[in-house]
NUZA-532214 format. One line per 2 residues: their letters; for each residue x, y, z of N, C-alpha, C, CB. Coordinates in steps of 0.05 Angstrom, whole numbers, plus 5000, padded with zeros to 4 digits. Atoms other than C-alpha are relative to their C-alpha. Glycine has a CB too. Layout:
// NUZA-532214
a) X,Y,Z,X,Y,Z,X,Y,Z,X,Y,Z  ...
// end
This chain:
// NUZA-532214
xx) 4996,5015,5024,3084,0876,1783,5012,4973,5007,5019,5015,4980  4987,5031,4996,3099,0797,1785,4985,4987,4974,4990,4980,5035
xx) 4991,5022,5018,3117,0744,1744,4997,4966,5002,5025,5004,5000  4992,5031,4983,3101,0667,1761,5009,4993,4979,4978,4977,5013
xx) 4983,5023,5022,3157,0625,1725,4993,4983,4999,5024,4991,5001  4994,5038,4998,3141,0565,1701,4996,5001,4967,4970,4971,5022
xx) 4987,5021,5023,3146,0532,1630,4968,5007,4989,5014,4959,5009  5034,5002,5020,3075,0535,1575,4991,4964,5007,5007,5006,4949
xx) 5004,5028,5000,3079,0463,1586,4983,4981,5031,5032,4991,4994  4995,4999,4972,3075,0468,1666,4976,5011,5008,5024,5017,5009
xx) 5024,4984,4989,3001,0508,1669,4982,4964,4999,4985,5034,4974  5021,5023,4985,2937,0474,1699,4978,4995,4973,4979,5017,5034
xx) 5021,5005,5030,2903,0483,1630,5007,4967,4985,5011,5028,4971  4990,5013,5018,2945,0435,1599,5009,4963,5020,5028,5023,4986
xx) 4997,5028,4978,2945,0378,1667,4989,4980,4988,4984,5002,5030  5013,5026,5008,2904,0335,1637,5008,4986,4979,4976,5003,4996
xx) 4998,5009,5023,2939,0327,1569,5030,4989,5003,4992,5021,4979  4967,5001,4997,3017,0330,1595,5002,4991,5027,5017,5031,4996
xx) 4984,5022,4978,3045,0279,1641,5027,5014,5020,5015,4972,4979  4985,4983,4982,3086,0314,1696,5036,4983,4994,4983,4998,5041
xx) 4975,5031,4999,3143,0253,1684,5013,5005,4964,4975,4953,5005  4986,4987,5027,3144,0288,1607,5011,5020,5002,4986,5007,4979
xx) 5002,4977,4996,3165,0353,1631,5029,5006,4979,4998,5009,5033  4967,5002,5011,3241,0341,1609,5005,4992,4975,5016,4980,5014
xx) 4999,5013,5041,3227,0313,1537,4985,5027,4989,4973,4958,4987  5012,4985,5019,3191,0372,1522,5021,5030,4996,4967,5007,5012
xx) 4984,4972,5005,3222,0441,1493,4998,5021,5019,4993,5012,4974  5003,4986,4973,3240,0489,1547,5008,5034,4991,5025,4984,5027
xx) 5002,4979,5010,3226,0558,1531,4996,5027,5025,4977,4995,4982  4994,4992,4972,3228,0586,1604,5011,5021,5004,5014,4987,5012
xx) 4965,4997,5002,3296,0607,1603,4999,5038,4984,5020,4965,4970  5002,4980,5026,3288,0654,1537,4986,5016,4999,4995,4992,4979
xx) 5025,4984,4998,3218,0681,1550,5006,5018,5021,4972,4984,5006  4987,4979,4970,3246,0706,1631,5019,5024,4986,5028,4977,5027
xx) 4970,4985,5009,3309,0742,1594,4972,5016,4987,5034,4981,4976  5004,4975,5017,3261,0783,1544,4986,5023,5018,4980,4993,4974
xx) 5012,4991,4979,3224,0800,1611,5018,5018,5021,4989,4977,5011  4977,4977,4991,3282,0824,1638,5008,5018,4987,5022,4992,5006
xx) 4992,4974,5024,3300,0869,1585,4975,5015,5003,5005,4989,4963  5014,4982,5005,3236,0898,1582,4990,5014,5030,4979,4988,4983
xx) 4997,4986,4966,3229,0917,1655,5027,5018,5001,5006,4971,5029  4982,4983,5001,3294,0941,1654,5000,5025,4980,5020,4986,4998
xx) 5010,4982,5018,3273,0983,1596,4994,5019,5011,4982,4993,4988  5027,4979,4995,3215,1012,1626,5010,5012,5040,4956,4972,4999
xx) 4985,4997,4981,3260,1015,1693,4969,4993,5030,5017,5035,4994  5015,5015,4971,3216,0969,1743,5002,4972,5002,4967,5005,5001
xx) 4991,5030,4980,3224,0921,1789,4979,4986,5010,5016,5005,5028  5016,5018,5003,3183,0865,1800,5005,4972,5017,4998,4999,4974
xx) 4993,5026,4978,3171,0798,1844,4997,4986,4980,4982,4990,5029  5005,5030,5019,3184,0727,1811,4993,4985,5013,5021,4985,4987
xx) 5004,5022,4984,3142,0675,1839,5015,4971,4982,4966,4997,5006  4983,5012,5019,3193,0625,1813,4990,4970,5011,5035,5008,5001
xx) 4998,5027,5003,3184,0547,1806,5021,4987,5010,4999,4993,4977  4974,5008,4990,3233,0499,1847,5007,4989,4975,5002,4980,5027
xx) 4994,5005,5023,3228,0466,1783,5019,5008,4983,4986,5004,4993  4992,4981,5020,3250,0518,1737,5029,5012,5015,4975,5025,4993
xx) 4978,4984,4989,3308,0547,1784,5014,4977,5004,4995,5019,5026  4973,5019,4993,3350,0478,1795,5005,4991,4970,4994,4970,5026
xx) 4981,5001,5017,3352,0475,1725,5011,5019,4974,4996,4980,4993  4990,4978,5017,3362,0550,1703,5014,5015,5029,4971,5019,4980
xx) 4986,4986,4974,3407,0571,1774,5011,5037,4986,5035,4974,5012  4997,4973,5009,3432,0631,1728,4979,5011,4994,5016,5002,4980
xx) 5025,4982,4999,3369,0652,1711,4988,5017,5027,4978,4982,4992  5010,4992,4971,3351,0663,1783,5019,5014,5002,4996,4980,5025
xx) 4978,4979,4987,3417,0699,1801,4998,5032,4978,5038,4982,4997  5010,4976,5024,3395,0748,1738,4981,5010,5004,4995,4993,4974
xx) 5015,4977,4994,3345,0763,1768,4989,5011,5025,4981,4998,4986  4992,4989,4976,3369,0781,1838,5020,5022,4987,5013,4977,5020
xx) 4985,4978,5008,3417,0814,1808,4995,5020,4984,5016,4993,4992  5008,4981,5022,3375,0853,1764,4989,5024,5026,4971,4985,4972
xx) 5011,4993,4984,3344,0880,1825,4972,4992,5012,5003,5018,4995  5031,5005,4993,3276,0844,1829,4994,4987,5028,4987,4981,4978
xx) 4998,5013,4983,3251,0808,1879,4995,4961,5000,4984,5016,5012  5000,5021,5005,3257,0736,1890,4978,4979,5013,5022,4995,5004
xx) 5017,5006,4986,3195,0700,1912,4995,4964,4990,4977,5023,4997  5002,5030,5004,3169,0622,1908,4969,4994,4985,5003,4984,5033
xx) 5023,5013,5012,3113,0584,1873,4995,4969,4995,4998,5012,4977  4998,5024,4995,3125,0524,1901,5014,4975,4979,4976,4997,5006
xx) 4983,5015,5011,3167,0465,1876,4990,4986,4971,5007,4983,5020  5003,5012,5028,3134,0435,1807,4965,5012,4994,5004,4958,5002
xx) 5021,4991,5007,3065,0469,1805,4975,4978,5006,5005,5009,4972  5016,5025,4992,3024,0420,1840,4979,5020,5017,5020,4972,5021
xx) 5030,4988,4984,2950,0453,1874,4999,4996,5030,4972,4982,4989  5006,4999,4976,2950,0461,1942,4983,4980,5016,4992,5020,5001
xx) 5016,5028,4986,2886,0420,1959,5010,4979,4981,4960,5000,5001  4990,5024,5019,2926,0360,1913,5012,4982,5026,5027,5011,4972
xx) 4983,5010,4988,2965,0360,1972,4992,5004,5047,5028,5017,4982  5002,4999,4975,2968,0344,2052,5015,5021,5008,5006,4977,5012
xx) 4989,4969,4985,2983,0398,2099,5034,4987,5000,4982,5010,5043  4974,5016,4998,3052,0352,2112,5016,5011,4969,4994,4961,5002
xx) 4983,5002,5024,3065,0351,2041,5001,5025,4987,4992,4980,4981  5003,4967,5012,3044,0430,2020,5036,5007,5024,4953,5025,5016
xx) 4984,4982,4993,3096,0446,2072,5039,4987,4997,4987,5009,5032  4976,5007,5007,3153,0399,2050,5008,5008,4982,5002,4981,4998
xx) 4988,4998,5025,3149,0422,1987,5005,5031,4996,4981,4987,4978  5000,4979,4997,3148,0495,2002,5024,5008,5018,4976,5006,5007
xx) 4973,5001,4988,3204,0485,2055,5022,5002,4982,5005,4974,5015  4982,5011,5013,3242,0452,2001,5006,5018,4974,4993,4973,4996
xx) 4998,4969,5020,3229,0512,1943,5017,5022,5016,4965,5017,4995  4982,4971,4994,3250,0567,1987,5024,4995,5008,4991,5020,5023
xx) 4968,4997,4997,3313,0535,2012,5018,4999,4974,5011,4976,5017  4980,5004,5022,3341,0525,1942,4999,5027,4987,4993,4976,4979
xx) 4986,4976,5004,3325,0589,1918,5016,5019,5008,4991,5007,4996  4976,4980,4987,3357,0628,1968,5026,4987,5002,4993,5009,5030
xx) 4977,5002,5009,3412,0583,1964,5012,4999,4965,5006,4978,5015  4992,5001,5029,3418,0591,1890,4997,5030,4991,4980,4978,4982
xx) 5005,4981,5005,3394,0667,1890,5017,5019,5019,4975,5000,4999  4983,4979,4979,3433,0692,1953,4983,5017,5012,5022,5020,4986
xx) 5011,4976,4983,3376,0733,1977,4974,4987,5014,4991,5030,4979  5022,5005,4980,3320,0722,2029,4971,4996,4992,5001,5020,5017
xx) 5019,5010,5019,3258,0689,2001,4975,5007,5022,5006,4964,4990  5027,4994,4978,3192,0724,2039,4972,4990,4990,4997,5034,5006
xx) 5024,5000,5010,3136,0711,1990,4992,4978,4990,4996,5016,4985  5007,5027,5011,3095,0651,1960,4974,5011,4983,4993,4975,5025
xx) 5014,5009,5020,3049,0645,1908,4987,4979,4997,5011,4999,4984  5002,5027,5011,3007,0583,1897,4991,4998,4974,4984,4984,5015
xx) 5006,5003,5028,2997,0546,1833,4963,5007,4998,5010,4964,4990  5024,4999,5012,2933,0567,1800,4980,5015,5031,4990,4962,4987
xx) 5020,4983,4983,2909,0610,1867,4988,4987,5017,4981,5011,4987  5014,5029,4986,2894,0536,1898,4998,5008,5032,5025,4966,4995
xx) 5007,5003,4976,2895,0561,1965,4967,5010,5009,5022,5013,5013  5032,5000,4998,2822,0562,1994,4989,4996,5024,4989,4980,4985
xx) 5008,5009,4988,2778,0543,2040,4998,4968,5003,4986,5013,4999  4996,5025,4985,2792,0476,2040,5034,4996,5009,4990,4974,4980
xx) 4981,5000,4990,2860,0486,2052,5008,5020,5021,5012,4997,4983  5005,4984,4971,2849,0520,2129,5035,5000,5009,4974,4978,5029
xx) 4976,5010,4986,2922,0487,2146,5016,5020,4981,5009,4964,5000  4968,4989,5026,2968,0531,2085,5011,5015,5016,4997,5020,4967
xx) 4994,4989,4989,2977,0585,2129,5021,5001,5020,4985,5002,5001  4988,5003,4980,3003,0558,2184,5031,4991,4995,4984,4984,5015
xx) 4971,5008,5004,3051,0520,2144,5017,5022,4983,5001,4972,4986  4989,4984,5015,3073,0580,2106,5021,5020,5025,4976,5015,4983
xx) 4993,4985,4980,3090,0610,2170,5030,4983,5006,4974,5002,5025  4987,5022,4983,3128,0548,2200,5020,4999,4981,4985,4970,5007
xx) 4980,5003,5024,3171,0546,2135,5018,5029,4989,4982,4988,4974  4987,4971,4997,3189,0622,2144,4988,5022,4981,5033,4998,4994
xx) 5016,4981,5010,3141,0655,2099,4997,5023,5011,4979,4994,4999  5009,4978,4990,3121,0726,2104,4977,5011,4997,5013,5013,4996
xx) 5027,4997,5006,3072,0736,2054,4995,4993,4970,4991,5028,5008  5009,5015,5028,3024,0703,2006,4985,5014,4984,4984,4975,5003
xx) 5018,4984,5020,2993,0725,1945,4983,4978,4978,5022,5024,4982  5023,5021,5012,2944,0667,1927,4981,4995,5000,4998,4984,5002
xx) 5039,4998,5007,2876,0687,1935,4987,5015,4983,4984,5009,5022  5019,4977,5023,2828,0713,1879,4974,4996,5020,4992,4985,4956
xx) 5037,5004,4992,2766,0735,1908,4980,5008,4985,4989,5014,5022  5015,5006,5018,2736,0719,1850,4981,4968,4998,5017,5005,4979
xx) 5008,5030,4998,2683,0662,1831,4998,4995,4963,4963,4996,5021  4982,5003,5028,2723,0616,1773,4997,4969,5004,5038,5015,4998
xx) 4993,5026,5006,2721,0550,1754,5018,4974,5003,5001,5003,4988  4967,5011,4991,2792,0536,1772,5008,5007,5024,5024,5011,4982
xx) 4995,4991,4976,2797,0576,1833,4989,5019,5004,5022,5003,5006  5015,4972,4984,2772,0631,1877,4988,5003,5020,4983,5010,4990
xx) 5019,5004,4975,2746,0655,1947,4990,5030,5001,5016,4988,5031  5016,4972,5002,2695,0714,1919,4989,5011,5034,4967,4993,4977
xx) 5004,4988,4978,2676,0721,1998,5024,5009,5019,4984,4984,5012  4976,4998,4974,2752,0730,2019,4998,5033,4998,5039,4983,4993
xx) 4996,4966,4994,2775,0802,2039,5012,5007,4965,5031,5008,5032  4999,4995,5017,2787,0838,1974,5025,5027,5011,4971,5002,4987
xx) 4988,4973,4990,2840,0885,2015,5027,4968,5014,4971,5028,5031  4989,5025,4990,2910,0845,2048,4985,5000,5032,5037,5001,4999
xx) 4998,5007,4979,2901,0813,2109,5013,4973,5018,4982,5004,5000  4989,5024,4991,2925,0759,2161,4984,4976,5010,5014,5007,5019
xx) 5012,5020,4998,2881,0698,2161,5004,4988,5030,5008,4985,4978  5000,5004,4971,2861,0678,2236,5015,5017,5016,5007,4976,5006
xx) 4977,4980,4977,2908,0734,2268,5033,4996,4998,4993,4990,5036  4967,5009,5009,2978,0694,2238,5019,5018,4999,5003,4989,4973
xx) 4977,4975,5002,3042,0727,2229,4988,5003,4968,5041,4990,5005  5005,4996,5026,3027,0712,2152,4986,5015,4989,4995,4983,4992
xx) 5013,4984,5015,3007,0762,2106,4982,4991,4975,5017,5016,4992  5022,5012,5031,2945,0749,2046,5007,5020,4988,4961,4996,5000
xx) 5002,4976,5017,2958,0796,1996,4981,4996,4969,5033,5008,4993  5013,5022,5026,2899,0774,1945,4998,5018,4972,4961,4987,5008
xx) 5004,4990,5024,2890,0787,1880,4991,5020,4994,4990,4991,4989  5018,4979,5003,2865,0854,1852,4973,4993,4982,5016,5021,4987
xx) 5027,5001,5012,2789,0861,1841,4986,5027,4992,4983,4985,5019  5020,4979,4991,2740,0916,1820,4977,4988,5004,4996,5022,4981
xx) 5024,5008,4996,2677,0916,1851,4980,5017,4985,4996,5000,5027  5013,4980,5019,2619,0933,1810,4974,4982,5013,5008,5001,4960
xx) 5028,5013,4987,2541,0914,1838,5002,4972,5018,4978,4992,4973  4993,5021,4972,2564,0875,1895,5010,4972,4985,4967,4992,5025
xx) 4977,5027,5001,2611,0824,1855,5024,5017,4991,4992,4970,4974  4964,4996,4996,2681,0824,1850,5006,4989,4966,5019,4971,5034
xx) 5004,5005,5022,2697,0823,1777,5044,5001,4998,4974,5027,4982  4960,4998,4999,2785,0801,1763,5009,5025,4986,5020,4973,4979
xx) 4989,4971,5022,2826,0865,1743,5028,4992,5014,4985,5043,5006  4973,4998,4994,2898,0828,1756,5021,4998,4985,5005,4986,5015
xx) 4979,5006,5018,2925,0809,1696,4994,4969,4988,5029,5003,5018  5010,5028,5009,2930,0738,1666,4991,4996,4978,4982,4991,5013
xx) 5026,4998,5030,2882,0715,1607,4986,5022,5000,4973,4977,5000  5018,4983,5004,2838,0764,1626,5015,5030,4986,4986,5003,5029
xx) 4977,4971,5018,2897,0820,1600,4998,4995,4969,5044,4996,5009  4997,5001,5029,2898,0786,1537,4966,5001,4986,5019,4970,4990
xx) 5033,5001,5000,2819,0778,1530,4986,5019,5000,4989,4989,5019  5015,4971,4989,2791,0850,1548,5020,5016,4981,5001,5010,5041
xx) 4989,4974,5011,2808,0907,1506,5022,5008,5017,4980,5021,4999  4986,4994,4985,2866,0939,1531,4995,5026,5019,5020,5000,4987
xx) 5010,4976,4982,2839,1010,1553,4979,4988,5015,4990,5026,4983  5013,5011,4976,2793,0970,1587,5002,4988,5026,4991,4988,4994
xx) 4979,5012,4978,2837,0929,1631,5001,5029,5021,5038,4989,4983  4979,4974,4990,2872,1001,1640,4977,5012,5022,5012,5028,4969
xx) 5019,4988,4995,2809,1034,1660,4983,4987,5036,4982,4997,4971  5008,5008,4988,2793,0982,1705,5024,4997,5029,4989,4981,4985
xx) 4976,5005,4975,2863,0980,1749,4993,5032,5005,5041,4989,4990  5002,4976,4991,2853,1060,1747,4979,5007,5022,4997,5015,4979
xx) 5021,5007,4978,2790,1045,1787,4999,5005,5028,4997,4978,5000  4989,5006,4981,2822,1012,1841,5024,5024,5015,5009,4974,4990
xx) 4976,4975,4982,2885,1066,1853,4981,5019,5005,5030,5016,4979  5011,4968,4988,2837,1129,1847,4976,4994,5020,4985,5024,4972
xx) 5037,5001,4985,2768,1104,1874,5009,4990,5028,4971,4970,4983  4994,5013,4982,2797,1056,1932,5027,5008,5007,4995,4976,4994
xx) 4973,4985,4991,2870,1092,1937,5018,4975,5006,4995,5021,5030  4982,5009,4996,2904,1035,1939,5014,4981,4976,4995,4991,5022
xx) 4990,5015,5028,2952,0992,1891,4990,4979,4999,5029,4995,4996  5005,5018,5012,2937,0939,1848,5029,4981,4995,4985,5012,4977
xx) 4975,5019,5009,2979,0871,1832,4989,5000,4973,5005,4966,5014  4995,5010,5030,2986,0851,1762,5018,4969,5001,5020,5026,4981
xx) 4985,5033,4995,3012,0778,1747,4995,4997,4964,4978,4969,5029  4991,5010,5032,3035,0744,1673,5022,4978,5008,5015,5029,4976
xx) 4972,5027,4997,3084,0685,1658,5004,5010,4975,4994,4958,5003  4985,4992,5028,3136,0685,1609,4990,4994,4977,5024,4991,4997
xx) 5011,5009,5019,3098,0640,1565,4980,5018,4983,4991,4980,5010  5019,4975,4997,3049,0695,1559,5011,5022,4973,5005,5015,5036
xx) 4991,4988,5027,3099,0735,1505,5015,4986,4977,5017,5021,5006  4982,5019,5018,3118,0673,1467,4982,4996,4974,5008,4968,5016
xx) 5009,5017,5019,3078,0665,1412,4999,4981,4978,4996,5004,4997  4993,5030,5025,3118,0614,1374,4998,4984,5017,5034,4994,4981
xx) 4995,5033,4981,3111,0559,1434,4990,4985,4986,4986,4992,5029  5009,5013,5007,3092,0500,1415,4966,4999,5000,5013,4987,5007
xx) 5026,4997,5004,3017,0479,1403,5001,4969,5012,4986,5010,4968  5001,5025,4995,2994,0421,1449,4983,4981,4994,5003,4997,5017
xx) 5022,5011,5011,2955,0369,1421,4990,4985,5025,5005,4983,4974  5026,5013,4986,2897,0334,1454,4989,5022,5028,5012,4965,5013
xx) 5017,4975,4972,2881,0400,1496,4974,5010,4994,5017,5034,5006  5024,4984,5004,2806,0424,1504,5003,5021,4979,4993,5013,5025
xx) 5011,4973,5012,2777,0482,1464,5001,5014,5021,4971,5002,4988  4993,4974,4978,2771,0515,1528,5028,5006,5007,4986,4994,5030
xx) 4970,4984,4980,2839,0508,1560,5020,5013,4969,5028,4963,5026  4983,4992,5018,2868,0523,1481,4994,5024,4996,5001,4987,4978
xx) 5006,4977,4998,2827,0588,1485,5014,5013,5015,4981,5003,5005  4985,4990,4975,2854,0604,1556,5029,5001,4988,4996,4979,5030
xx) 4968,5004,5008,2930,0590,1531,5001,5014,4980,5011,4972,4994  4991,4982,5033,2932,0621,1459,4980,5020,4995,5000,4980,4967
xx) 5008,4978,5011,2879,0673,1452,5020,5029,5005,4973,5002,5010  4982,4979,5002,2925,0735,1437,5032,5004,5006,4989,5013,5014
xx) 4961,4999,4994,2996,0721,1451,5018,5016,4995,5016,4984,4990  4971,4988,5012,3027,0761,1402,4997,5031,5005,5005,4994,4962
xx) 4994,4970,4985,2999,0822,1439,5001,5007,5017,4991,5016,4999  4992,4993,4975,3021,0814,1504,5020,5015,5006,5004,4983,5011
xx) 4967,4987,4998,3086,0842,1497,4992,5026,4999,5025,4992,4973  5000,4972,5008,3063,0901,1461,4978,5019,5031,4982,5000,4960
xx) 5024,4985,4979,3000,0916,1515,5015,4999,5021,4968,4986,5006  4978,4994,4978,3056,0903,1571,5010,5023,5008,5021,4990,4995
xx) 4976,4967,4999,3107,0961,1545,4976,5028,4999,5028,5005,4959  5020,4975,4992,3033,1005,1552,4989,5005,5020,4982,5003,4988
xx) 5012,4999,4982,3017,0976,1616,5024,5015,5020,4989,4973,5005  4977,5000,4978,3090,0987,1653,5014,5033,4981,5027,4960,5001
xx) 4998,4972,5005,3079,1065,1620,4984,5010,5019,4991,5009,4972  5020,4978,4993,3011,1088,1645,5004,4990,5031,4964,4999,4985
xx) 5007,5003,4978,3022,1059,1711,5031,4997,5014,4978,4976,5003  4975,5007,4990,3081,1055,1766,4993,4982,5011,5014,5015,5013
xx) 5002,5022,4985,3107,0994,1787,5020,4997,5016,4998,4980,4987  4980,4989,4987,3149,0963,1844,4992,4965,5005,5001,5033,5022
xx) 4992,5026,4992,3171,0894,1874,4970,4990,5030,5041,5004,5012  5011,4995,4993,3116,0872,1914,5004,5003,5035,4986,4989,4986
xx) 4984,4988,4973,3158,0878,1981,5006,5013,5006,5014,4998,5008  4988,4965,4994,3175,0946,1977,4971,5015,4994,5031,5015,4970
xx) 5032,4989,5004,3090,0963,1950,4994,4991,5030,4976,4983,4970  5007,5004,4974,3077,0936,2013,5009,4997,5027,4991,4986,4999
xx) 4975,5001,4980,3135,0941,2054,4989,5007,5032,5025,5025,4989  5018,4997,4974,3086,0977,2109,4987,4982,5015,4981,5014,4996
xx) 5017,5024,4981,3046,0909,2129,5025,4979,5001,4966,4984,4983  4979,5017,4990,3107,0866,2117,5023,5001,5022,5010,4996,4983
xx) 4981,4999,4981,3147,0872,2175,4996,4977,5017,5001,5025,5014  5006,5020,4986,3155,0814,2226,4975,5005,5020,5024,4994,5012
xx) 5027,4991,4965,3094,0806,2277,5006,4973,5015,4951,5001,4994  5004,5017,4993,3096,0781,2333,4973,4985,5021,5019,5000,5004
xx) 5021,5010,4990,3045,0729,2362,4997,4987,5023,4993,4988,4986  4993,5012,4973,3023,0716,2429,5007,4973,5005,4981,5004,5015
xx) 4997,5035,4991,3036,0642,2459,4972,4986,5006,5021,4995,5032  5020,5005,4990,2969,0602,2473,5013,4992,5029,4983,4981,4983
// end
């Protein structure tokens, strides 16, 4: 089960309409949406990774310690939600340096995992890896191997693995396969979009048919359905953002029933361990 923090204002839907330099004039709903998320996990008694925003954690520091201290796990999603190929290998790993040292100094606990915005890592970005490593990474969970408009590498491994032999772990997105494509079953829009026993039907797939677990992923924004409404956004990206909101919550407390969940460091605790790599 994971969480990427960031803000309704802060997604890639909405890049084109909202000025990164407005972020701070707009209403911050972050904060409020994480907390009901915490309650309802604690509810349903599971623990869960936050790919958190450097953003969002230097100016909610208690939020982050709430949810170390809740028991979850604390993971990164890089410093303001900027795309991977946006950025030079130099600058992906300054800014990824510069996320995980603040959360762990603001969270107290050891920061192993990354996230990128919108799944941006790819084949054109050959170099992420290396810098994920060099910056103390352990393991990433930013590939869909799905084919999407916004992102996706439908020919990557659909199982984790370590890209060129690295210490770094891929842990990609969950897919079912159905007539040799890879169809998303992780969560996201597509949770609110698809029937819900359908979703369900489709993660059950993956555990019984293929035996192994599934991720799931949502943002807080995700159970807000009073956020604001942004003007001058597409029809498409206003579809993607508001179709169904006000039943995420409820299809949540039916998803974190029929299924067990767990932090995704302890689901995979078997491949994460340090490796080490020869010297050339």
């Amino acid at each position: 089960m994971t969480v990427d923090v960031e803000d309704y204002f802060q997604v890639q839907a909405f890049a084109g309409c909202i000025r990164r330099e407005d972020w701070d004039r707009l209403a911050r709903r972050v904060e409020a949406n994480t907390d009901r998320i915490l309650a309802q996990f604690d509810g349903a008694g599971v623990r869960a990774t936050f790919f958190t925003l450097g953003w969002v954690a230097v100016r909610y520091p208690a939020l982050v310690r709430r949810i170390v201290a809740a028991g979850h796990e604390l993971a990164s999603h890089g410093w303001e939600h900027v795309l991977v190929h946006d950025q030079t290998a130099a600058e992906f790993g300054a800014d990824i340096g510069r996320t995980r040292k603040l959360l762990e100094d603001v969270g107290g606990s050891a920061v192993t995992g990354y996230r990128a915005a919108t799944f941006s890592i790819s084949a054109r970005t050959p170099w992420a890896f290396d810098q994920l490593a060099e910056q103390g990474y352990r393991y990433s969970s930013s590939i869909y191997p799905v084919k999407h408009d916004l992102y996706g590498m439908p020919d990557a491994s659909r199982t984790p693995f370590r890209p060129a032999g690295g210490p770094v772990w891929e842990i990609p997105m969950t897919t079912l396969r159905i007539a040799e494509r890879n169809l998303p079953c992780s969560g996201g829009g597509y949770f609110r979009l698809l029937p819900y026993p359908l979703f369900r039907l489709g993660l059950s797939q993956v555990n019984r048919r293929e035996r192994r677990p599934g991720i799931f992923y949502f943002h807080p924004w995700e159970i807000d359905p009073g956020q604001p409404r942004i003007e001058g956004a597409g029809l498409r990206s206003r579809l993607r953002h508001y179709v169904n909101l006000r039943k995420t919550a409820g299809r949540l407390d039916r998803l974190l029933r029929d299924f067990a969940w767990n932090r995704m460091d302890h689901v995979f605790s078997d491949i994460l361990q340090p490796v080490s790599v020869p010297a050339e």
